[in-house]
N, C-alpha and C positions, 0 to 999 in steps of 0.2 A: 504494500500500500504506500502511496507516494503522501509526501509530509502534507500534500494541497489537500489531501480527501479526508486530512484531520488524521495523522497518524499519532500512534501510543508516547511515539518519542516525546511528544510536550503534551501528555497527558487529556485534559479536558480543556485546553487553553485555547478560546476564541480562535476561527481563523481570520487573520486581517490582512485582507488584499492592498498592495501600496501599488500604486499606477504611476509611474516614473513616464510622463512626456519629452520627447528630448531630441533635438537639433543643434548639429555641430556646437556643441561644449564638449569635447571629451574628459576635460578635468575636473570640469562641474560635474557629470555624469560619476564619473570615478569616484569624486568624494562624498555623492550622494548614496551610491551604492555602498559605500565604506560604512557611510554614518546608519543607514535603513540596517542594514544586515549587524548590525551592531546593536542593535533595539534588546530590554532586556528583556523586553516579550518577544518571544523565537519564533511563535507559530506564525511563518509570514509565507504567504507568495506576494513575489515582486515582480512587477511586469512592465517592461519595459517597451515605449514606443516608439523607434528611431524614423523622426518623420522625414526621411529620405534626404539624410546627412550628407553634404558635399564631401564635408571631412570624414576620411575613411578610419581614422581614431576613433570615432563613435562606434562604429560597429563593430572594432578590434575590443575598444573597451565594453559594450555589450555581452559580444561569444566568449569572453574571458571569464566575465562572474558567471555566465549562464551555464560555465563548463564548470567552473569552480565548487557553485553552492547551486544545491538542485531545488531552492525555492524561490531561483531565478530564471525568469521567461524573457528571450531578447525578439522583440519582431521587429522588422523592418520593411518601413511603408516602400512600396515600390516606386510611388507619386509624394511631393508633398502635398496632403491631404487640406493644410492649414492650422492653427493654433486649437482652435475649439473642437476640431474632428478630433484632436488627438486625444483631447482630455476626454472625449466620449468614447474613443476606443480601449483607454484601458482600463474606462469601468466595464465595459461592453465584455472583454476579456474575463476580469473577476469573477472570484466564484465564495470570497469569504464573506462571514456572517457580518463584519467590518470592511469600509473600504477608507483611502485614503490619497491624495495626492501629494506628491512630491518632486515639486520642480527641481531641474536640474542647476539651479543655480541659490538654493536654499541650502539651510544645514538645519541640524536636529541633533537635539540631547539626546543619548542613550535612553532616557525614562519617558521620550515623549509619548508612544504608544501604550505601559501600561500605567502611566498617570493615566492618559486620557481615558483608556476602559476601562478602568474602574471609577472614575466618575460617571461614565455613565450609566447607570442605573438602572434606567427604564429605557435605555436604547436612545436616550437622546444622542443629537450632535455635542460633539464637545468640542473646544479649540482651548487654546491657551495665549497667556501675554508673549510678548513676540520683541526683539527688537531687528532693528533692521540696518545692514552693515554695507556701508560704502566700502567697497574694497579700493577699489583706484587713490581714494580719500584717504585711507585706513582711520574712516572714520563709522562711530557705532551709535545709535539713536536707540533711544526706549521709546513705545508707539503709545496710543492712549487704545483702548478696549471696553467695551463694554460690558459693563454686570450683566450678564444674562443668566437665567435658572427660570426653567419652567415651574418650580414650585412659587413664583412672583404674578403667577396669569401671564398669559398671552399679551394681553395689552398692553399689561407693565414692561413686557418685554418689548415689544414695538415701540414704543416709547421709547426705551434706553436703547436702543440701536439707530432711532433716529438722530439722535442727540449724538451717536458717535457711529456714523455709517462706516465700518471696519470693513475693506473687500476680501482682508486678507484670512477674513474667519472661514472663509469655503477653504483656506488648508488646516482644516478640522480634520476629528475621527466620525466617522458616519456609520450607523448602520444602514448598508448596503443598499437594501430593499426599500429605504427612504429615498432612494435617488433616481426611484424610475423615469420620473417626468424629467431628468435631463437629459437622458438619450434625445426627446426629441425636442425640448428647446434652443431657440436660433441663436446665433452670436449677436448682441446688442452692447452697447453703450452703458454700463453700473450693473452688467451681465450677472458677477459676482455679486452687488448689494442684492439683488433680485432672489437669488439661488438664497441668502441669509434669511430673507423674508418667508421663503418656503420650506426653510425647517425651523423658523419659529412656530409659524402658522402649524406646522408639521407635527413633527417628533419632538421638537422645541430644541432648545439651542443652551447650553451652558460652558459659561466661560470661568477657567481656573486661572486663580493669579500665580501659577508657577510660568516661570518664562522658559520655556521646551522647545521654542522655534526662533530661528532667524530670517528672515526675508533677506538674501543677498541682490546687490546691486552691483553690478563689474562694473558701473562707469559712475564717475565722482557725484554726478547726483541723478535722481528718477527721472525718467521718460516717461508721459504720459500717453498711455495705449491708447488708443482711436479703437473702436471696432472697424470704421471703415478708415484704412489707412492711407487712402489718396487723399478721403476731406479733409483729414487733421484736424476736425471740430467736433463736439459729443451733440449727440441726436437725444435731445431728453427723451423723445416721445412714444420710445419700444419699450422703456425703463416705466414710464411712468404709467402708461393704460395699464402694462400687464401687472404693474402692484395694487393699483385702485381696481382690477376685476379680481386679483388676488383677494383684497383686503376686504372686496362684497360678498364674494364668495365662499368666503373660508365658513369652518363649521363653530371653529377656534373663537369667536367673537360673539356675541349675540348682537343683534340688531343695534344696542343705543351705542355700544364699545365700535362698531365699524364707523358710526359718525364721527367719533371723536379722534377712532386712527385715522381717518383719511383727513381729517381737521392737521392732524399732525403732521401726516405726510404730505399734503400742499403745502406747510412753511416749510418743513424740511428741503423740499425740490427747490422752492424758488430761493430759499437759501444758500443752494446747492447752486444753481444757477445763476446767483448772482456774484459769488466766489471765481468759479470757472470764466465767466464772460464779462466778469467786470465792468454791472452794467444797474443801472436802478431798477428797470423795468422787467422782470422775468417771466410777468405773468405774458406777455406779452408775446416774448421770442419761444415758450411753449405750450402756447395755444397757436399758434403760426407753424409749430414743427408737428401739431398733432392735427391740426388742420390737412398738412401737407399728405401727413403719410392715412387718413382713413380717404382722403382723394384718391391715394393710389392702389389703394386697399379696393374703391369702388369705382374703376374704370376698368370698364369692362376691355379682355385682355382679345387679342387676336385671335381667329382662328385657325390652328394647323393643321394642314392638306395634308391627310394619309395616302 
């Protein structure tokens, strides 16, 4: 029986899937794989997704641990696929009761996997304080994070996530089967604040003040991601419909609590909004972007000739 189907070697111990996305870094890959496979929680498969690496280190560093330690899986895309296919391919792959992402240019304590499951309790999300390290800089920042515990309610929770919109809490521990609905969500614009909303709403989300993660940065300061990389501008209005049908939706709320999230999360956006585009007017520039996209949402598309 191989260690993935829950063998005797680590007893009755979780299995937890870690999905490594990864593109020409091979020393980031290497040290990430060093740091996972070093976890004092053992029951792991690691599954690796080389999104069709130019540099041929990535794959050499891959088939090495994949030959080394046999709760490592190396695949390698034949196309690049793009950033968000990938992160869906290696939950796609997983098969543990837990799953987990870990970038190739992150690092991680030894205890971060079994702090994190054993807090969580009832199968919640858990994540932890974080800081985040300028390498180029060899400079090291502590982040702010949110209180979250679903024993606070739902709403208290939304509440304190909005006051501190953290994206980096989607590199949490998850159980697995909480994360169906991202297979088929699209890449958007606060993609990450969006996925936090949906396991509060969810399994719920709690955060421990041990600091178990680092968010690495190779160059002296952040680059802020676009979803769409030619505009080089954030699209509020994928981000904002799908948390307000979120926030009407859910079962999590009863009726008077969704007025007053959504109360919340309009200052939150235009907050947001007004930060990013350094501008007075926010309500302004998204109701013009949500305008734009249920326009293209409702023009009717051409016909193609079979």
């Amino acid at each position: 029986m191989s260690i993935g189907e829950g063998s005797s070697e680590y007893g009755h111990l979780p299995l937890v899937s870690v999905g490594i996305p990864t593109f020409n870094r091979p020393e980031g890959l290497r040290r990430t794989l060093c740091q996972i496979l070093a976890q004092t929680h053992e029951n792991l498969e690691v599954i690796i997704s080389d999104n069709a690496s130019t540099n041929p280190e990535v794959e050499r560093v891959g088939t090495e641990f994949a030959a080394k330690d046999q709760r490592v899986r190396y695949i390698r895309q034949p196309a690049n696929i793009g950033a968000m296919p990938n992160f869906k391919h290696v939950l796609l792959r997983a098969t543990g009761d837990y799953f987990m992402w870990a970038a190739d240019d992150d690092e991680w304590s030894p205890l971060f996997v079994e702090k994190c499951l054993s807090a969580s309790a009832l199968g919640e999300t858990v994540a932890c304080k974080f800081d985040t390290l300028f390498r180029a800089a060899e400079r090291q920042e502590s982040n702010p994070v949110p209180a979250l515990n679903p024993a606070k309610g739902a709403l208290a929770n939304v509440k304190e996530f909005l006051e501190c919109m953290q994206p980096s809490l989607i590199y949490g521990l998850h159980k697995r089967t909480s994360l169906e609905y991202f297979h088929k969500l699209p890449n958007f614009d606060f993609v990450d604040c969006y996925f936090v909303f949906r396991q509060i709403l969810g399994p719920g989300v709690k955060t421990i003040p041990d600091v178990l993660y680092t968010a690495g940065v190779d160059a002296v300061s952040y680059e802020i991601k676009y979803a769409d990389t030619q505009a080089k501008k954030f699209d509020y209005a994928p981000f904002y419909l799908r948390t307000v049908a979120l926030m009407l939706f859910t079962r999590s709320l009863p009726p008077r609590e969704k007025l007053e999230a959504l109360k919340a999360f309009n200052r939150a956006i235009y907050g947001l909004i007004k930060h990013h585009e350094n501008c007075d007017d926010p309500r302004t520039i998204l109701v013009k972007q949500v305008w734009r996209l249920w326009r293209r949402a409702l023009t009717p598309r051409p016909l193609v000739s079979l």
